[in-house]
Structure formats: structure tokens, C-alpha cells
N, C-alpha and C positions, 0 to 999 in steps of 0.2 A: 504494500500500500504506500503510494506516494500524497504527500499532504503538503499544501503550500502554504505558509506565514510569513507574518514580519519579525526582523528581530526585534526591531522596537516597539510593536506591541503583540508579543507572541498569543495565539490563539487557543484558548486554554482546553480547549477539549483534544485539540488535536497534543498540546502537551501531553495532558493525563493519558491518551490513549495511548502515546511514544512511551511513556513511560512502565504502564501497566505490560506493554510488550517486553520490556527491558527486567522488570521484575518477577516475569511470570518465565524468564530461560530466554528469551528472544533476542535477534539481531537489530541493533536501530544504527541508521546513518542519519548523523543532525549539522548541522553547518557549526564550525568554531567562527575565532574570527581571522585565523590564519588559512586552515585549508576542511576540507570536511573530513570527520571522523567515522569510523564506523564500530562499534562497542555495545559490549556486554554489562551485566551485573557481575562485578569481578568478585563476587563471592560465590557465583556459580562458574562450578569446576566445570562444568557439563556444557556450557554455553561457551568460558574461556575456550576450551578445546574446539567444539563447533564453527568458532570463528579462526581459531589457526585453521582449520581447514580450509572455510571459505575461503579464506584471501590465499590462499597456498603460501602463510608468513610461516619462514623457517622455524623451528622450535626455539632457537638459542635468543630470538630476539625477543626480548619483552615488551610486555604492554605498559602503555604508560596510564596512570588510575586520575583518571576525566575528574575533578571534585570543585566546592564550590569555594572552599575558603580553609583557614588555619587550622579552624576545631577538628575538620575530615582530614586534615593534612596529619597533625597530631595522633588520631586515631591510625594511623597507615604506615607512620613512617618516625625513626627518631630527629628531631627537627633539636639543632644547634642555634647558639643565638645567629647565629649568618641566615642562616635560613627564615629564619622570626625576621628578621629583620627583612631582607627582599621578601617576605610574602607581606610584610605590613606594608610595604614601599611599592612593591609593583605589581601586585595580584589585586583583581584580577587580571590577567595578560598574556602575551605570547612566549611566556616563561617558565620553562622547566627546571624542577629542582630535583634532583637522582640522590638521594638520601640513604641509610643505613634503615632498612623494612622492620616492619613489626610482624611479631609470629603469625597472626592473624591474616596474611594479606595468602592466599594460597599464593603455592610454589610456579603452578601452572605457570598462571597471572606472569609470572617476573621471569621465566625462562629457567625454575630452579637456585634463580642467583641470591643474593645476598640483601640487595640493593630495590629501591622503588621509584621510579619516574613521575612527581605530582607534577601537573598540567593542571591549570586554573585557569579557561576560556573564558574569556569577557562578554562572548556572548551574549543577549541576551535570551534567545529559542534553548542556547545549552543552559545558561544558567535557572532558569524556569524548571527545565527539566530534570536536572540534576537534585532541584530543591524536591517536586515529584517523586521522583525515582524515589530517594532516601538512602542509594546508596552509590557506593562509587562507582563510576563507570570506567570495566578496564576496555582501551580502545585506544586504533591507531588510526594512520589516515587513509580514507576510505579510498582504495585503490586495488588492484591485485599490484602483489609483491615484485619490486621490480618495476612497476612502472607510474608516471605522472599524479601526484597528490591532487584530487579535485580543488579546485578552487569553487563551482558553482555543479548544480543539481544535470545542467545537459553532460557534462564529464564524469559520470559518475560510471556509466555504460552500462556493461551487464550486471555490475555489482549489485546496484539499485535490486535488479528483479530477483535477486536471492538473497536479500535479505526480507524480514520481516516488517520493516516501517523505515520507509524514508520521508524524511521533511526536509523541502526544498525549503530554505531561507534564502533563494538566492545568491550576487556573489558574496565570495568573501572578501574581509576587509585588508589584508595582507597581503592572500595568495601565495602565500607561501609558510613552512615550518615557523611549529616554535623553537626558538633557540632552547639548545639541552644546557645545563649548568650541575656540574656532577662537585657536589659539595662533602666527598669523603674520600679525606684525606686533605692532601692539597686541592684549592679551587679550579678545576678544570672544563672547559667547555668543550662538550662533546661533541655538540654541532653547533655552528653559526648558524641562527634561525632571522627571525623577524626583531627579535627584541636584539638592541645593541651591546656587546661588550662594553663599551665604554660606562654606558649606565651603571652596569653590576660592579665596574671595577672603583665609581666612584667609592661605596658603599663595602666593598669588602676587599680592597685591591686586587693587586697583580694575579691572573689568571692567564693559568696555560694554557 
């Protein structure tokens, strides 16, 4: 099912329904403001897996946990004052923080590893959704593995029709990634995304 909104003033039955799919084991693709997503309830084992499959995403890569703010970051991940700090500073936005996981976050979800990717889209169709939902969403960008990150609902292609609820919000504000920032250990950035280096290194310097 494909369903059309704004992000600025998201449609709320079409939320509650994206959601109730999202809660009940199901696939949803919803617009961020970087590229569009495609994501599970990352407490479902059964659904995480489902989605490695669809996108044929290698096993080793994890997902990164879609949330709406500090509280859900806290519940997911152990957050240092650096991290408190850019998520008070720059969340919500096209900013990843790769933190040391809490038990609770299944294995699936993280490729096994150690670590957890919090994503906080500023969105607003995600962020509606995500408060809906009630729980994290594990989710990457909605593409098959290996090629072009959607930016808007016509590039979605066949993805769209296998999963269970897509919501065309339109384009995106970015079009492109969010920048990763892997905060264990020394400060590293894993990928140059949309959010600038220079910003994070005001606030927590020199990064590799």
C-alpha cells in the first residue's frame, strides 16, 4: 500500500496505519529528510531478518535504530557526555551516532556486533510515526543493496511493491546520507553524510 502526505502536516490515519504495520512484524518505507528509509520494529527478530532478505543487505552490515530523541537513544545505546551533548545540539538531524549497545537491542539488528547506529530524522511523517510506533525503528535506506539511496517515492522501484506500507512524503530535503559519527573510542566518522564535520568538531574536536 502506497499512501501520500505532507511532512508538514503529516496525515494521521495514514501514520497510525504505517505504524500499526510496523508493530504488528511488517515492512514500512517512510521519507527521512536525507534519503528514504525502509524499516522494521527492531525488537522483532523475525521482521529484522525479513528485511535482510528483502533488500538482499549483506548480514555483516547493520541496521541503524530510526528513534525520536535522547530518552530512546539512552534506552538502546550507552551515551557519553559527547554524545549528550551533539544529540542536545543537533538532533533532530542528519546525524548518526555509533555508540557502545545495550543488551536489549537484539544481535540480529547490529550484524552480531558490539556497537549501535542512533539516526534521529527530523522528519516530520518519521517523526509522527516513530512517536506511533512506540518503538525503534531498525532501518536502512530504502534501496536494494548496492545501488542508489531514494531520494523521493518515483525511485523507490520495485522495493515499494514488496514491502508492506509505503508513504510517499515526497522529495527529500538533503538527498543524500546521514553523516555516521562512531563515538567509541577515539571520535571517528564513518561516513561523510549530509551533516558537516566541521559542526561536530566544533563541539567535540579533532575527528578522524
Amino acid at each position: 500500500m502506497i499512501c501520500k502526505t505532507d511532512d508538514k502536516n503529516p496525515n494521521k490515519e495514514i501514520i497510525l496505519a504505517c505504524a500499526e504495520v510496523i508493530k504488528n512484524g511488517g515492512i514500512a518505507i517512510f521519507p527521512t529528510e536525507t534519503v528514504y528509509g525502509i524499516g522494521v520494529n527492531a525488537f522483532d527478530e523475525s521482521a529484522v531478518r525479513r528485511l535482510y532478505a528483502l533488500k538482499k543487505r549483506p548480514a555483516d552490515k547493520p541496521l541503524l535504530m530510526h528513534i525520536r530523541g535522547r530518552e530512546a537513544a539512552e534506552q538502546l545505546g550507552y551515551l557519553g557526555c559527547r554524545a549528550r551533548k551533539l544529540i542536545e545540539l543537533y538532533t533532530p538531524g542528519p546525524l548518526t551516532l555509533v555508540v557502545k549497545k545495550r543488551p536489549r537491542v537484539p544481535a540480529c539488528a547490529v550484524s552480531g556486533g558490539e556497537t549501535v547506529g542512533l539516526r534521529f530524522p527530523s522528519n516530520g511523517i518519521f517523526t509522527e510515526l516513530a512517536k506511533a510506533a512506540g518503538v525503534p525503528i531498525a532501518a536502512t535506506s530504502a534501496n536494494f543493496s548496492g545501488f542508489e539511496s531514494a531520494k523521493n517515492a518515483s525511485e523507490l522501484a520495485s522495493l515499494a511493491s514488496l514491502a508492506d506500507f509505503v508513504i510517499d512524503g515526497g522529495e527529500c530535503e538533503y538527498s543524500f546520507e546521514s553523516t555516521i559519527l562512531s563515538l567509541v573510542g577515539r571520535p571517528r566518522i564513518l561516513r561523510q553524510g549530509a551533516f558537516p564535520r566541521e559542526r561536530i568538531e566544533e563541539v567535540i574536536g579533532r575527528c578522524d
